[in-house]
C-alpha positions, 0 to 999 in steps of 0.5 A, spaced: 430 587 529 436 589 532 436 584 537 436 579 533 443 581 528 446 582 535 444 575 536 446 572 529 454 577 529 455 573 536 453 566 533 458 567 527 463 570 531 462 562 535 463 559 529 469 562 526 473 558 530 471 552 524 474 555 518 480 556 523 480 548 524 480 548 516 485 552 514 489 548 519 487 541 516 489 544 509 496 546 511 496 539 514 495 535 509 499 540 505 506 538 509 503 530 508 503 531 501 511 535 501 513 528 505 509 524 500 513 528 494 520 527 498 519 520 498 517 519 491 523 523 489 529 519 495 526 513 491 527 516 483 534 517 486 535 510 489 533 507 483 537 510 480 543 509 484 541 501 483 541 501 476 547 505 475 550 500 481 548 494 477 551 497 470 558 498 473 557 491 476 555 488 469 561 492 465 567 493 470 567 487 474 566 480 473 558 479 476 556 473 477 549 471 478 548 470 485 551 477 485 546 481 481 539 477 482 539 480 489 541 488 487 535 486 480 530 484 486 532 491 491 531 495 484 523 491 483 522 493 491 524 500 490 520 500 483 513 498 487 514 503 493 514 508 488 508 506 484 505 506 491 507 513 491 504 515 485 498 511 487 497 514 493 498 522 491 493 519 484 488 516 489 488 518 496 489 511 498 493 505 500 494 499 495 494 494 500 495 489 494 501 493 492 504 493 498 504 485 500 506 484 494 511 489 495 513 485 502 513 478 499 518 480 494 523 483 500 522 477 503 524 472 497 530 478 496 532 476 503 531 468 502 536 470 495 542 473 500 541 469 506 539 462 504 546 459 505 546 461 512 539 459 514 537 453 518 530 450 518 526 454 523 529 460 519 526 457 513 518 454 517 518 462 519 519 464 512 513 459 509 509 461 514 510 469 513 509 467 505 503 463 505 500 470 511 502 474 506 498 470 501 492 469 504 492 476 506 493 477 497 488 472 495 482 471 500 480 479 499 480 478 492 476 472 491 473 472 498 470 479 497 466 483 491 467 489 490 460 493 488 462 498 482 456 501 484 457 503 492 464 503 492 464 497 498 466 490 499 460 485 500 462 479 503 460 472 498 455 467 503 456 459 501 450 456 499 449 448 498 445 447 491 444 439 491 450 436 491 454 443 489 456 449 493 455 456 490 459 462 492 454 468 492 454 475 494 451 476 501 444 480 500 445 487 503 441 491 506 439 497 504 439 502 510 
């Protein structure tokens, strides 16, 4: 009997370490919750800034629309980084969705201010990182359903019915 507590006290002192590894997953996930919150509130800030920017334009100086189209863009792009924010801290996930659609208001921003002054392959490299940055948004959503139930994506399988084809969710196999 006095063996076997020995035997239990030197395999409990092994396994201590892991509650070590633990404490130290807390604080990380701590320290990246503080990052998170710091951007959150830098991006409250800029907004603000935006917005204040584009008021001093519109009440002071003489704005033109070529103007202020840029700066109401840059204020839609600081809108959705901090939603993205918020979704992150709510969820514990990233927003893929959100994100590209954040992405594809950047690149329109700097089609807006650099238009002028680019030349064709500039434009081609733009459509094809626009029609990317689509299909990356598009073919999740109606390429894949997303089963309610077990929280996955299931993969949708074309089936020829006569002259007709039907998209149908693949059969997945329980396991």
């Amino acid at each position: 009997m006095k063996n076997l507590k020995s035997i239990y006290k030197t395999y409990k002192s092994l396994l201590e370490p892991h509650k070590l590894h633990d404490k130290l997953g807390d604080l990380f996930e701590f320290f990246e919750d503080a990052i998170i919150v710091s951007l959150t509130l830098l991006l409250f800030y800029l907004s603000i800034l935006a917005i204040l920017d584009i008021a001093q334009d519109m009440i002071y100086d003489k704005y033109s629309f070529s103007k202020i189209l840029p700066k109401f863009t840059y204020l839609f792009i600081l809108a959705e980084l901090f939603r993205l924010m918020i979704v992150y801290l709510k969820e514990r996930r990233l927003d893929t969705a959100l994100i590209i659609k954040t992405t594809i208001i950047a690149v329109l921003r700097e089609l807006l201010i650099r238009a002028p002054y680019m030349h064709i392959d500039d434009y081609i490299g733009i459509s094809v990182l626009l029609a990317v940055l689509a299909l990356m948004y598009y073919v999740p959503k109606y390429f894949f359903v997303k089963d309610l139930r077990k929280g996955y994506y299931k993969r949708l399988k074309v089936y020829k019915k006569g002259k007709k084809y039907i998209l149908k969710p693949e059969p997945i196999e329980e396991g």
